[in-house]
C-alpha positions as a Markdown table, in Angstrom:
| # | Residue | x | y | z |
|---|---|---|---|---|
| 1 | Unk | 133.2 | 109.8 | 72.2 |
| 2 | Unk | 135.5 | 111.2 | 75.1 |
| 3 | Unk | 133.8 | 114.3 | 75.0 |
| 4 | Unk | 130.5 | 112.6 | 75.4 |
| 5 | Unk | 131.6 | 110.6 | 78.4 |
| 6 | Unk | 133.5 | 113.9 | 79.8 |
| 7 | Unk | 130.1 | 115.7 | 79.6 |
| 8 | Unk | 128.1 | 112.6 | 81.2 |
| 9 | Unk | 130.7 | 112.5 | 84.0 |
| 10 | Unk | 130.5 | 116.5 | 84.7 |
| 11 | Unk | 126.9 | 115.4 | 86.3 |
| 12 | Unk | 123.6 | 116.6 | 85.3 |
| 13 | Unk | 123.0 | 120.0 | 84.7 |
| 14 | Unk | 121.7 | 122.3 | 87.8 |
| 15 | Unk | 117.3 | 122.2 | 87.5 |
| 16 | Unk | 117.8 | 118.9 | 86.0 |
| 17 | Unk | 113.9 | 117.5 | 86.9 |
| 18 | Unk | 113.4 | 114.1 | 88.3 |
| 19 | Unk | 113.4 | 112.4 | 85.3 |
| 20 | Unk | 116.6 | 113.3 | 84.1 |
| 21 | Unk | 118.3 | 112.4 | 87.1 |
| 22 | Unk | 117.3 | 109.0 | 86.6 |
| 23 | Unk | 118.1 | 109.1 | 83.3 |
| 24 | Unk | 121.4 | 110.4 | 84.1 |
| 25 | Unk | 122.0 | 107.3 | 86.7 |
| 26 | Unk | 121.1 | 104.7 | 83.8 |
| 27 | Unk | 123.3 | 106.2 | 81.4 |
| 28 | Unk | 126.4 | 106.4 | 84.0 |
| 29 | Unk | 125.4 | 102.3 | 84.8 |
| 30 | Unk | 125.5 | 101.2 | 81.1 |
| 31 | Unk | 128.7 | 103.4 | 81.0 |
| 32 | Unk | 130.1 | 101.3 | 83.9 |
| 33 | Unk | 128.9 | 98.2 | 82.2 |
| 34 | Unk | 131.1 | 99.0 | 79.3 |
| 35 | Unk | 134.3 | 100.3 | 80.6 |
| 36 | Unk | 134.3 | 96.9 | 82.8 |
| 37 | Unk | 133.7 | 95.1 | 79.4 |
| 38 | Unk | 136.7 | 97.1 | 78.0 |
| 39 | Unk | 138.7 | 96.5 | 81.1 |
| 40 | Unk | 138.9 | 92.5 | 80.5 |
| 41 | Unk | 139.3 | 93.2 | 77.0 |
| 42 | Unk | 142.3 | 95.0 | 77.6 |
| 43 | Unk | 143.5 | 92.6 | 80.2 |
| 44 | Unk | 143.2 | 89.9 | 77.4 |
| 45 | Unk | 145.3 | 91.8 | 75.3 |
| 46 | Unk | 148.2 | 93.0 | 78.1 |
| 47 | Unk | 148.5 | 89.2 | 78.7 |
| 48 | Unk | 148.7 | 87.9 | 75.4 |
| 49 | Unk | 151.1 | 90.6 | 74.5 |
| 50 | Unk | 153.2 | 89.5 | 77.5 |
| 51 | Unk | 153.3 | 86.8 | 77.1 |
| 52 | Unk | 154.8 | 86.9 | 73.6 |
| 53 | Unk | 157.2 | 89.3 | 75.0 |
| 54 | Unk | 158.4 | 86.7 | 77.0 |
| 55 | Unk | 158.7 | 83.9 | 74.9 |
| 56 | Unk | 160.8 | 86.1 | 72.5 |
| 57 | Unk | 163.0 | 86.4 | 75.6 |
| 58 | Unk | 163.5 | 82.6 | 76.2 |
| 59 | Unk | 160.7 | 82.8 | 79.4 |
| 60 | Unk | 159.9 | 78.8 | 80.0 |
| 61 | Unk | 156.5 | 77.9 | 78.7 |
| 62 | Unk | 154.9 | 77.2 | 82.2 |
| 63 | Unk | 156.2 | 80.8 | 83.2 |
| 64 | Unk | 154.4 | 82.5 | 80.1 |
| 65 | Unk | 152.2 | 84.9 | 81.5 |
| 66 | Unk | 153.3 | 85.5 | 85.1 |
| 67 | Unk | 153.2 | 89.1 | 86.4 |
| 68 | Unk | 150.4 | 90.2 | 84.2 |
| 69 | Unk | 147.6 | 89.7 | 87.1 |
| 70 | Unk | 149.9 | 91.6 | 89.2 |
| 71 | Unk | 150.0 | 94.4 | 87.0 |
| 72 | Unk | 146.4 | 93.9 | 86.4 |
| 73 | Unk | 145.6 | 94.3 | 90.0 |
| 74 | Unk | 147.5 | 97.6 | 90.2 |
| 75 | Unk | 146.3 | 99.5 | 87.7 |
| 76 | Unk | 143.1 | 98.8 | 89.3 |
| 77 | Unk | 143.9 | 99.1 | 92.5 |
| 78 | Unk | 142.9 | 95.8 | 93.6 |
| 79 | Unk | 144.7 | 92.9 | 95.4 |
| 80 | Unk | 147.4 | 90.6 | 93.4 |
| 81 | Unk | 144.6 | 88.0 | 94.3 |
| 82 | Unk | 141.7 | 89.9 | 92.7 |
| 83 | Unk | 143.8 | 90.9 | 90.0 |
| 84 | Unk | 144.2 | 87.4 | 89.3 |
| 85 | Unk | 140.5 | 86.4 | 89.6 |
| 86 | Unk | 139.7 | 89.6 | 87.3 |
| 87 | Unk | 142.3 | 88.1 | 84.7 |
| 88 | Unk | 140.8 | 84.8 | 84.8 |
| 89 | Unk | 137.4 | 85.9 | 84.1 |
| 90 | Unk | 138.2 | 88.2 | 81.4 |
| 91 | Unk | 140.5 | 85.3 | 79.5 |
| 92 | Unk | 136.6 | 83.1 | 80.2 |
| 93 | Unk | 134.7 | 86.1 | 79.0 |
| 94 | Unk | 136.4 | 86.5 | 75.4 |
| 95 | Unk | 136.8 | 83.2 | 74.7 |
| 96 | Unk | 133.6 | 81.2 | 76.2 |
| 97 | Unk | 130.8 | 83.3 | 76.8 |
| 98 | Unk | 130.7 | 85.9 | 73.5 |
| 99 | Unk | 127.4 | 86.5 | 74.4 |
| 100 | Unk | 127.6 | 87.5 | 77.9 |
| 101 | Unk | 130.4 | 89.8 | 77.0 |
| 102 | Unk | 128.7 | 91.4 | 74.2 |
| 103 | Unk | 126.1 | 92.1 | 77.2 |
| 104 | Unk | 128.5 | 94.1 | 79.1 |
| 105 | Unk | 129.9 | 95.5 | 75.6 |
| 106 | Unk | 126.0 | 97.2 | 75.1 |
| 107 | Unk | 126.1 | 98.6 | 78.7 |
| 108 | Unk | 123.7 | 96.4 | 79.8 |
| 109 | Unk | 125.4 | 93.7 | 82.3 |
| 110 | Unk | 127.7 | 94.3 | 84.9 |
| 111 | Unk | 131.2 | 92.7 | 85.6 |
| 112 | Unk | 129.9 | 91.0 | 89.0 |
| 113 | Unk | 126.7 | 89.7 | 86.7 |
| 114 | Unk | 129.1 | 88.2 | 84.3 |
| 115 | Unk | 131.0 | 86.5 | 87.3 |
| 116 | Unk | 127.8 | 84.9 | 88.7 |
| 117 | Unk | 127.2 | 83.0 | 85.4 |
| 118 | Unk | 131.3 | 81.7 | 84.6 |
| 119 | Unk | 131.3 | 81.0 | 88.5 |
| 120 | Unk | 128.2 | 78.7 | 87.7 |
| 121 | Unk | 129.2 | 76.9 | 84.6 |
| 122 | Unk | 133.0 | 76.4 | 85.7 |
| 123 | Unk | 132.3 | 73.0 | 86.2 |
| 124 | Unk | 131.5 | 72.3 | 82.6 |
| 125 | Unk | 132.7 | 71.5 | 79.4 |
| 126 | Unk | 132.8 | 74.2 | 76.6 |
| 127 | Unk | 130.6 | 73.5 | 74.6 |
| 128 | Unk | 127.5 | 72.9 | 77.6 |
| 129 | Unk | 128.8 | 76.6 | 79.3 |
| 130 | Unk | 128.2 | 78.2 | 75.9 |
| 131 | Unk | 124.8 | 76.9 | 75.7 |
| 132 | Unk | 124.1 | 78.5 | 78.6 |
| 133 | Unk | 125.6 | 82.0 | 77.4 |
| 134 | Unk | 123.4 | 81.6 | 74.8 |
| 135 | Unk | 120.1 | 80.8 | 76.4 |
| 136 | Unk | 120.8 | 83.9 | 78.9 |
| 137 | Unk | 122.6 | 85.8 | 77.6 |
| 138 | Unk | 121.9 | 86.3 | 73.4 |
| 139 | Unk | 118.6 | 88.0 | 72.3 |
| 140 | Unk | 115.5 | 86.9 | 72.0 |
| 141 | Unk | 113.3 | 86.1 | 69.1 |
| 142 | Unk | 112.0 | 89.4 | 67.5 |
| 143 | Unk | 114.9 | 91.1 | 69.3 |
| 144 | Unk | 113.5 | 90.6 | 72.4 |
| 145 | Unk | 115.8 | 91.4 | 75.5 |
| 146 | Unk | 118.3 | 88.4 | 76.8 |
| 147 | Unk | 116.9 | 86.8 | 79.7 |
| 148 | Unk | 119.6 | 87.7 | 82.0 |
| 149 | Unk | 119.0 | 91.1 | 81.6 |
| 150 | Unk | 114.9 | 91.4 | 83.3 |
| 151 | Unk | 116.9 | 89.1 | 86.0 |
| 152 | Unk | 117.8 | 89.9 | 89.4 |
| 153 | Unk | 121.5 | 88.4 | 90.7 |
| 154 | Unk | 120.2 | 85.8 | 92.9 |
| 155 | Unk | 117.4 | 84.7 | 89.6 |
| 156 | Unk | 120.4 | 84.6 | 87.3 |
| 157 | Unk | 122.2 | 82.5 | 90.0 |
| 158 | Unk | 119.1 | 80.3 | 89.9 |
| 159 | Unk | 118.0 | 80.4 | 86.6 |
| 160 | Unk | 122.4 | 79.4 | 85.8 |
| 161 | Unk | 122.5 | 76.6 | 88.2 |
| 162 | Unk | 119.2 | 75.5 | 87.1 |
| 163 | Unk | 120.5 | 74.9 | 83.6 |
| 164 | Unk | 123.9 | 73.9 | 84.5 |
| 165 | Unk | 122.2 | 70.8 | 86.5 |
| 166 | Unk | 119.9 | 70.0 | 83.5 |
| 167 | Unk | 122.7 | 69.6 | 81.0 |
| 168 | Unk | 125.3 | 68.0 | 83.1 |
| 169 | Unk | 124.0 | 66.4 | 86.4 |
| 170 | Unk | 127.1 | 64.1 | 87.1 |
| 171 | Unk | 129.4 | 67.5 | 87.3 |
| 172 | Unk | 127.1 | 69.6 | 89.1 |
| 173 | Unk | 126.6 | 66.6 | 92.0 |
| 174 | Unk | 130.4 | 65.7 | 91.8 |
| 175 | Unk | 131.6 | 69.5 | 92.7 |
| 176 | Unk | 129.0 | 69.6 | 95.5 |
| 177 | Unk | 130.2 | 66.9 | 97.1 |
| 178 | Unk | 133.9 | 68.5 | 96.6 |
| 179 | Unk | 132.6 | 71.1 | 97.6 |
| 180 | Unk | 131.5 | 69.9 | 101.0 |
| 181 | Unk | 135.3 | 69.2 | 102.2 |
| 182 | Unk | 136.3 | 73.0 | 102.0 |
| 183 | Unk | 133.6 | 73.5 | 104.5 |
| 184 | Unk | 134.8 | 76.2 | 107.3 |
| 185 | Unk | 134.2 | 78.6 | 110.0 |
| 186 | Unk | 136.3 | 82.3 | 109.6 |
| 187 | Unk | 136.2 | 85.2 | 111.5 |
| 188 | Unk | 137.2 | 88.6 | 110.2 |
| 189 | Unk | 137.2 | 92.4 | 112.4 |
| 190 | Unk | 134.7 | 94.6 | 111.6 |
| 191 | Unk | 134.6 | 98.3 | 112.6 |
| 192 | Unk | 133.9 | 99.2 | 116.2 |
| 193 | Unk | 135.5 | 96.1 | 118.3 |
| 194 | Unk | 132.6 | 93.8 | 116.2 |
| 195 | Unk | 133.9 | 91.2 | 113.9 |
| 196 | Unk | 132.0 | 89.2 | 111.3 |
| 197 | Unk | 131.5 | 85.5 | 111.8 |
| 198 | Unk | 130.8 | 83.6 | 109.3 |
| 199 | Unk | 130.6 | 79.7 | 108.0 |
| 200 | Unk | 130.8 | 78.0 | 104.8 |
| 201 | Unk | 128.3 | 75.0 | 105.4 |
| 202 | Unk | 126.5 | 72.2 | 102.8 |
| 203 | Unk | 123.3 | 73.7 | 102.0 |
| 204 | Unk | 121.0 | 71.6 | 104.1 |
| 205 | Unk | 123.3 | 72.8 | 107.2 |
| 206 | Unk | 123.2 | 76.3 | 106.6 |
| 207 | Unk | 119.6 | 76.6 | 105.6 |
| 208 | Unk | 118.8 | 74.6 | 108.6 |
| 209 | Unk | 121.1 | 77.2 | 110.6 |
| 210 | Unk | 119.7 | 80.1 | 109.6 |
| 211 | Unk | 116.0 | 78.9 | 110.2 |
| 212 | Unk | 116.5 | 77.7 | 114.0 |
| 213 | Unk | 117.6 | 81.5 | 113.9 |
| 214 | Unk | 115.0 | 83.1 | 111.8 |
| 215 | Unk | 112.3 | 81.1 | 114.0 |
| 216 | Unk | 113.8 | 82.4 | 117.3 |
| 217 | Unk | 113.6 | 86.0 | 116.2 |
| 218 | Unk | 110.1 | 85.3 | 115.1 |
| 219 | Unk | 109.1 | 84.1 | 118.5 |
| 220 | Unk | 110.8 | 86.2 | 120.4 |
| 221 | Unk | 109.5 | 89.6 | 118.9 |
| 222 | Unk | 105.4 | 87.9 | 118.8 |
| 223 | Unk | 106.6 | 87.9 | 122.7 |
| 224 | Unk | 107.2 | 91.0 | 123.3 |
| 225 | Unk | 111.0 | 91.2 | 122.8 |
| 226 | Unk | 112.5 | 94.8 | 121.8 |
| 227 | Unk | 115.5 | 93.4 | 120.2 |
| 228 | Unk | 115.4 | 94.1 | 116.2 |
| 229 | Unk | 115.3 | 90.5 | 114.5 |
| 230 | Unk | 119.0 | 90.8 | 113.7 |
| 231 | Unk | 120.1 | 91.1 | 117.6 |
| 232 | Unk | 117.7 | 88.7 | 118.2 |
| 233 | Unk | 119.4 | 86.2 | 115.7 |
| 234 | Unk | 123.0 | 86.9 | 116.8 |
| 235 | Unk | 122.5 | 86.7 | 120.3 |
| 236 | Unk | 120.9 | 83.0 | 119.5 |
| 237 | Unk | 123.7 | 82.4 | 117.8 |
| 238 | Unk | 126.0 | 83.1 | 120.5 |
| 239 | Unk | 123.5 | 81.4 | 123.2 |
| 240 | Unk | 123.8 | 77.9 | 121.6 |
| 241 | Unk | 127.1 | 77.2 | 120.3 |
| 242 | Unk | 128.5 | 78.8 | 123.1 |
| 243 | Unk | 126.3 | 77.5 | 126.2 |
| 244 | Unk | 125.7 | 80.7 | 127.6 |
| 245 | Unk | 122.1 | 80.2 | 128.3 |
| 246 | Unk | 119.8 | 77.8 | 127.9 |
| 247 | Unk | 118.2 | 77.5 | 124.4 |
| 248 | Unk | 115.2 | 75.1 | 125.6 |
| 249 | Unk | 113.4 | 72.6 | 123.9 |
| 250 | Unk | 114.9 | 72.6 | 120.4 |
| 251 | Unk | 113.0 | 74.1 | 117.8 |
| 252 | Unk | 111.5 | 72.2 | 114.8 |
| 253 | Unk | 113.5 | 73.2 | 111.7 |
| 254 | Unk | 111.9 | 73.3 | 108.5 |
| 255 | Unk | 113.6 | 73.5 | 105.2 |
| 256 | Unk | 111.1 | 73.3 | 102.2 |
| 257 | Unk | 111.9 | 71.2 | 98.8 |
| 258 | Unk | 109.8 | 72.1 | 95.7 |
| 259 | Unk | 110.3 | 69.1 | 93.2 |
| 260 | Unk | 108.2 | 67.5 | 90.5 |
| 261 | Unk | 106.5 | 64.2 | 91.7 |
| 262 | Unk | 108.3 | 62.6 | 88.8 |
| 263 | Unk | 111.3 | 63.6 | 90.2 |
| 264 | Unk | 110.5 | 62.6 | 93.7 |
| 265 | Unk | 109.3 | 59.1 | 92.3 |
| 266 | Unk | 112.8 | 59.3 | 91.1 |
| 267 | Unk | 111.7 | 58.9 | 87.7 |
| 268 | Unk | 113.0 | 62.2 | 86.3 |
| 269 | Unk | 116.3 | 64.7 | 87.1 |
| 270 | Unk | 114.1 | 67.4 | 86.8 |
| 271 | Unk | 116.5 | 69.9 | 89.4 |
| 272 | Unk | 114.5 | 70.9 | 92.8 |
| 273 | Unk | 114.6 | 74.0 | 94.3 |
| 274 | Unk | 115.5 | 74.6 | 97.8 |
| 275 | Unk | 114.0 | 77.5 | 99.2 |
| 276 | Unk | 116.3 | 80.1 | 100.7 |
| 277 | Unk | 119.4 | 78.5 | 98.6 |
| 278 | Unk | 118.0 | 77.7 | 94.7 |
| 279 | Unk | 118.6 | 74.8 | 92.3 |
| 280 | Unk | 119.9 | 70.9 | 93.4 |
| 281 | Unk | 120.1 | 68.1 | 91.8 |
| 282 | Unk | 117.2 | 65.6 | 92.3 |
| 283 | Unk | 119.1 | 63.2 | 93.4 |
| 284 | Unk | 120.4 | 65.4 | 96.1 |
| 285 | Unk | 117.1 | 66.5 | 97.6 |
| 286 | Unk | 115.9 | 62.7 | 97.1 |
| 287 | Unk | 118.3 | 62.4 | 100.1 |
| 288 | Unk | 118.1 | 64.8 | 101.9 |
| 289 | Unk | 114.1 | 64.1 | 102.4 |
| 290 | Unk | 115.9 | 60.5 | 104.3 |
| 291 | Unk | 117.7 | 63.2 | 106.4 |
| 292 | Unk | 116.2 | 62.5 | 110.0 |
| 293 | Unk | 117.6 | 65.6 | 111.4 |
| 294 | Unk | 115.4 | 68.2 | 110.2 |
| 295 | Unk | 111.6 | 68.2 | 108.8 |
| 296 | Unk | 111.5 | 68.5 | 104.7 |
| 297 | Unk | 108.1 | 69.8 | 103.8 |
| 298 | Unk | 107.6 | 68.8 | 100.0 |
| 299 | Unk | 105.4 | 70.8 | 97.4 |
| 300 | Unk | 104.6 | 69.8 | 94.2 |
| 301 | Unk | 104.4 | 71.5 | 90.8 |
| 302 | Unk | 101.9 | 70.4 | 88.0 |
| 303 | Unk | 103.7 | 70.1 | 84.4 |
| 304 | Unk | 103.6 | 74.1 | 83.5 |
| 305 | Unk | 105.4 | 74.7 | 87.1 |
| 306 | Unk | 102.5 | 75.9 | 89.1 |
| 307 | Unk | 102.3 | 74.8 | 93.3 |
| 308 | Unk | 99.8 | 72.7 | 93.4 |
| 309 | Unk | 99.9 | 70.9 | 96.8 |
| 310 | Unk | 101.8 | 71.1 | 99.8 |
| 311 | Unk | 103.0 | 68.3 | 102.2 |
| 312 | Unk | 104.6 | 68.5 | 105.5 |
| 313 | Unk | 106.4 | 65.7 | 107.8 |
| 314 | Unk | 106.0 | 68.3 | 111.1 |
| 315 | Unk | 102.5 | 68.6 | 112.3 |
| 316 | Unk | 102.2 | 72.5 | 111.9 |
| 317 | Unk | 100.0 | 73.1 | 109.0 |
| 318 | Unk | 101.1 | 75.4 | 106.6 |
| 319 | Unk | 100.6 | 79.4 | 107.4 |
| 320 | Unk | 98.1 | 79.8 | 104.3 |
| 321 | Unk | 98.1 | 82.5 | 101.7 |
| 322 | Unk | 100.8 | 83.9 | 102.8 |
| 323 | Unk | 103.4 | 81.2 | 103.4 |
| 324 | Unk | 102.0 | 80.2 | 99.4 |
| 325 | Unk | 103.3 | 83.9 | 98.2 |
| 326 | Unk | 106.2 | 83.4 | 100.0 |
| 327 | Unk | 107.4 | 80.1 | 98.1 |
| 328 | Unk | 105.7 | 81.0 | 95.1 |
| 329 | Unk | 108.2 | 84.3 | 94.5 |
| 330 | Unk | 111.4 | 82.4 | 95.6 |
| 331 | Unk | 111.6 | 83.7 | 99.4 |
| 332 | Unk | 113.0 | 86.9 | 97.0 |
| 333 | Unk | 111.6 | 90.0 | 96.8 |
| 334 | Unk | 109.6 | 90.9 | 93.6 |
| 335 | Unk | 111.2 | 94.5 | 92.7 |
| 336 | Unk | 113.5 | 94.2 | 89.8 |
| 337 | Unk | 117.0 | 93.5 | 91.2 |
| 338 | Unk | 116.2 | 92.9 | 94.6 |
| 339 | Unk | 117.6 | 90.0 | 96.1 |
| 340 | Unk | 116.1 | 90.7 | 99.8 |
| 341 | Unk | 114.0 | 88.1 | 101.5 |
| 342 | Unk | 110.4 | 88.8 | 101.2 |
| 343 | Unk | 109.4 | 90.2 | 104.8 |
| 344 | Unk | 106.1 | 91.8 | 103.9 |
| 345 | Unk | 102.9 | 90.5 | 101.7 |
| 346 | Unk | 101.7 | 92.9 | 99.7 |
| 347 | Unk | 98.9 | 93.8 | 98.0 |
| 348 | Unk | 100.1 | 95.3 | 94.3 |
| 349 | Unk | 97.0 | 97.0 | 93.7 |
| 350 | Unk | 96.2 | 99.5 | 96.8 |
| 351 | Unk | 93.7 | 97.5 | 99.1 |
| 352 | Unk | 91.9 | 100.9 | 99.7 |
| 353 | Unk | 91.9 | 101.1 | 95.4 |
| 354 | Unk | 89.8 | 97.6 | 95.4 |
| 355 | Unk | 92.8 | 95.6 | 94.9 |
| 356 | Unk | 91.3 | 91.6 | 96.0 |
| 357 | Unk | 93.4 | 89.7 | 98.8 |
| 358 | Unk | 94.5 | 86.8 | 96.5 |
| 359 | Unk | 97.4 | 85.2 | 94.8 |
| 360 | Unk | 97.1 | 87.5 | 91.4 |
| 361 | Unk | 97.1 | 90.7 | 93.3 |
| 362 | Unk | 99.5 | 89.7 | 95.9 |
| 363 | Unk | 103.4 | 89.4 | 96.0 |
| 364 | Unk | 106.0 | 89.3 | 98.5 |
| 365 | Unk | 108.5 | 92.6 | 99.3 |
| 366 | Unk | 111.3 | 93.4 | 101.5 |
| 367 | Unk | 110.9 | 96.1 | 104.1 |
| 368 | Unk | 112.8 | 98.6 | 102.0 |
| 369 | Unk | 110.3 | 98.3 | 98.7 |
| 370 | Unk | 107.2 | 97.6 | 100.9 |
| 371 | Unk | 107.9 | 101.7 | 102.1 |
| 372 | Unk | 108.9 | 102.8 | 98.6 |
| 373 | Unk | 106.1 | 101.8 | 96.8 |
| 374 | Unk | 103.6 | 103.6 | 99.7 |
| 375 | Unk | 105.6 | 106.9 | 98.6 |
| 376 | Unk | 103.7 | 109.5 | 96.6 |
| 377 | Unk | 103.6 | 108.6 | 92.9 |
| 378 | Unk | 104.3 | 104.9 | 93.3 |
| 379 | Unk | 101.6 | 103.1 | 90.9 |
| 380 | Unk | 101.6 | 98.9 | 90.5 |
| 381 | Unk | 99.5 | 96.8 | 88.8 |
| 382 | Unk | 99.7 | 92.7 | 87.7 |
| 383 | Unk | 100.0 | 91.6 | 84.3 |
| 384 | Unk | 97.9 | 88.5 | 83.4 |
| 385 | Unk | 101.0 | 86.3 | 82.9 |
| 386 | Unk | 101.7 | 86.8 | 86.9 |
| 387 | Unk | 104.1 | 89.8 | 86.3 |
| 388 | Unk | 104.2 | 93.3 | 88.2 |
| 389 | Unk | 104.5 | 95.9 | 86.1 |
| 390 | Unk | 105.5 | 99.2 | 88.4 |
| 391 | Unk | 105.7 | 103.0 | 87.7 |
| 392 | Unk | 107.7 | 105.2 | 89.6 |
| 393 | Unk | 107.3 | 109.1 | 90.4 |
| 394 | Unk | 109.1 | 110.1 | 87.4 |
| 395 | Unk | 106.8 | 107.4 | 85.1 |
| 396 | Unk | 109.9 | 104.9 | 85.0 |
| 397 | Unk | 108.1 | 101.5 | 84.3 |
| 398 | Unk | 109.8 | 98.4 | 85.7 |
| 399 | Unk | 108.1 | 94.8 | 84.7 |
| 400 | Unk | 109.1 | 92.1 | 87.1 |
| 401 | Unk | 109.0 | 89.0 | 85.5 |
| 402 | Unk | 106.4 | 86.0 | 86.5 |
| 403 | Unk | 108.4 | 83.9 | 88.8 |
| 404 | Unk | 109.6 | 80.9 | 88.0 |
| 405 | Unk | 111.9 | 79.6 | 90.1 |
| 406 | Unk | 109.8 | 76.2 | 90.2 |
| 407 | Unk | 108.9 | 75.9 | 86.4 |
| 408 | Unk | 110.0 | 73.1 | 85.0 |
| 409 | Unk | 112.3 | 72.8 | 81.7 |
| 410 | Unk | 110.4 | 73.1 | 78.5 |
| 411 | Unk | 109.8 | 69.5 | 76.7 |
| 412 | Unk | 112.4 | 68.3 | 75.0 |
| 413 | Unk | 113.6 | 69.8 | 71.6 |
| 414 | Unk | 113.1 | 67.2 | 68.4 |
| 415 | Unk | 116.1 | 66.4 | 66.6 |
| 416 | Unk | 115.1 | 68.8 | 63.4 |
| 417 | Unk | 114.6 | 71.5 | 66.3 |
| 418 | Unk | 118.6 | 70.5 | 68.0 |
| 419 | Unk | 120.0 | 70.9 | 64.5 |
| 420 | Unk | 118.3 | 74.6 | 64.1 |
| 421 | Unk | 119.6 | 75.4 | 67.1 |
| 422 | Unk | 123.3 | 74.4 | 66.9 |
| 423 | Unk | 123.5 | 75.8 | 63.3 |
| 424 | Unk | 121.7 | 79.2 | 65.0 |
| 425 | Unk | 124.7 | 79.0 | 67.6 |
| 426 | Unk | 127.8 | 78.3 | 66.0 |
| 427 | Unk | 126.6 | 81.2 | 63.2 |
| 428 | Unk | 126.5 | 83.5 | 66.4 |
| 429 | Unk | 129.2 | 81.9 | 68.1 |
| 430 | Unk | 131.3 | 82.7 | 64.4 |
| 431 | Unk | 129.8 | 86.5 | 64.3 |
């Protein structure tokens, strides 16, 4: 085995062609994958075994275990605070989320993946955070991939928070509004006498923030303005908290909701979906369409999750087709693992190749991707389920999934079909 990893770490051989490079770089990921998997299983073990250690040695009960993140964090090469966070997550790992850890185990999820999902479930009880290890994270029927695995971080946030809200709102709604009080401005140096500001804001504030923002860049560069849309966006910034210069009339926010008319009618918890943020609890975005402040343009799903209709309290009509792509893929671009905000609308099959301007053959990219997939070689096409099956120079295929960041959940399971399913678990659960 060490000889195998020796050799993979040595690099690919000189002449290696294209497609063994890649190769190379997905074998050297699921390598990573596993030696972060065998990291936390080791912490696991370092802290039990200390912690016996130290109750042999008369250690207080309450002190059992202290020093092990430390040690943790050094060996590697982290801070005592890290350490501590990497402990933690490992102790979660191993003893509530076999699934997810067996993930990381087969090379196939990584240790920040893994952190996404406990981070999103902390707030619930055992037994609902395994459920939602095994709906992500276990294999499919037919031995089908696990879910998490075809999904990009910020889907897996989603698709987590989604679930988390649908099994236990109360919690979900409860930390949120715990949440709100740790809300904060910091301000850390950055290379070349810049420093990062940032702001940890409810998520109507900072959506709201960052689309003032996003909407002044937009006008500025249709005027003519040769500052890139980030400058344009800081110096904003700067302009209107600080005074500097006038801002003018204020701008029209818009945040968009995407809910189920049920859930609007408040007759269902079915969660919304904010875009530019992901899952809330109906009852939050229930209030937030009272909130005055900014305009909350609603869209509707019909019961398999499809946008049906579109509703607006501001008087600008919606942009069309492409404003419909844009909410329709998340505000995310569609590559596999991208979590970039769409910025161009594409057509997946080549325009000049007699790809049609419509929803089936459009999807929204990044920047980045949008070039890529003009390089030579690049192929695309859509699948009839809404998914983008793409084929790189070196015939790599990569599927993106349909998106379904509005879908609701699936009806109700019947009482025969709950008792299948927690036998299924705690068998797996036991393996």
């Amino acid at each position: 085995m060490y000889e195998t990893i020796d050799r993979l770490l040595d690099g690919p051989p000189p002449g290696a062609s294209e497609t063994e490079l890649v190769d190379w770089i997905a074998r050297l990921e699921a390598v990573k994958c596993r030696a972060e998997a065998v990291q936390a299983e080791a912490s696991v073990r370092l802290e039990e075994a200390a912690r016996a250690r130290q109750a042999e040695a008369g250690v207080p009960a309450r002190k059992l275990g202290e020093g092990v993140a430390s040690q943790v964090a050094l060996a590697r090469r982290v801070s005592p605070a890290r350490g501590a966070k990497l402990l933690g997550l490992a102790k979660i790992l191993l003893a509530e989320m076999p699934h997810t850890f067996a993930l990381m185990k087969a090379g196939l999820f990584s240790q920040w993946q893994a952190t996404i999902l406990a981070r999103e479930t902390a707030c619930l009880t055992l037994d609902d955070r395994r459920v939602i290890d095994h709906e992500l994270c276990a294999p499919g029927p037919g031995g089908q991939p696990a879910k998490a695995v075809l999904m990009g971080l910020r889907q897996l946030e989603n698709a987590a928070k989604k679930l988390a809200i649908t099994l236990d709102q109360e919690s979900v709604v409860n930390r949120a509004a715990n949440a709100a009080k740790d809300r904060r401005v910091g301000l850390r140096p950055a290379p070349d006498t810049m420093t990062w500001l940032g702001a940890l804001l409810p998520v109507k504030d900072g959506v709201a923030v960052f689309a003032a923002l996003d909407q002044a860049a937009n006008a500025a560069r249709a005027a003519g303005d040769e500052r890139s849309r980030g400058q344009v966006m800081a110096d904003t910034l700067v302009d209107r908290v600080t005074g500097r210069s006038s801002a003018g009339a204020k701008p029209r926010i818009e945040v968009k909701v995407v809910m189920t008319a049920d859930s609007l009618a408040n007759d269902s918890d079915q969660p919304a979906m904010v875009e530019g943020y992901g899952p809330v609890p109906a009852a939050w975005a229930r209030e937030a369409l009272t909130d005055g402040e900014i305009f909350v343009r609603r869209l509707f799903t019909d019961p398999a999750g499809q946008l049906v209709a579109m509703e607006s309290r501001s008087r600008k009509a919606p942009d069309g087709l492409a404003e419909f792509i844009t909410t329709r893929d998340g505000g995310v671009c569609r590559t596999v693992g991208c979590d970039a905000s769409i910025r161009n609308i594409d057509h997946i099959q080549r325009h000049t190749d007699g790809g049609a301007t419509n929803a089936a053959n459009l999807q929204g990219l990044c920047e980045r991707c949008n070039q890529a997939k003009e390089a030579i070689g690049w192929q695309a096409r859509p699948g009839p389920d809404g998914s983008i099956v793409t084929i790189t120079p070196t015939g790599h295929t990569y599927t993106s999934p349909p998106p379904d960041t509005w879908r609701p959940d699936p009806p109700p399971l019947s009482q025969a079909e709950l008792t299948l399913r927690d036998l299924l678990l705690d068998h797996r659960l036991a393996a």
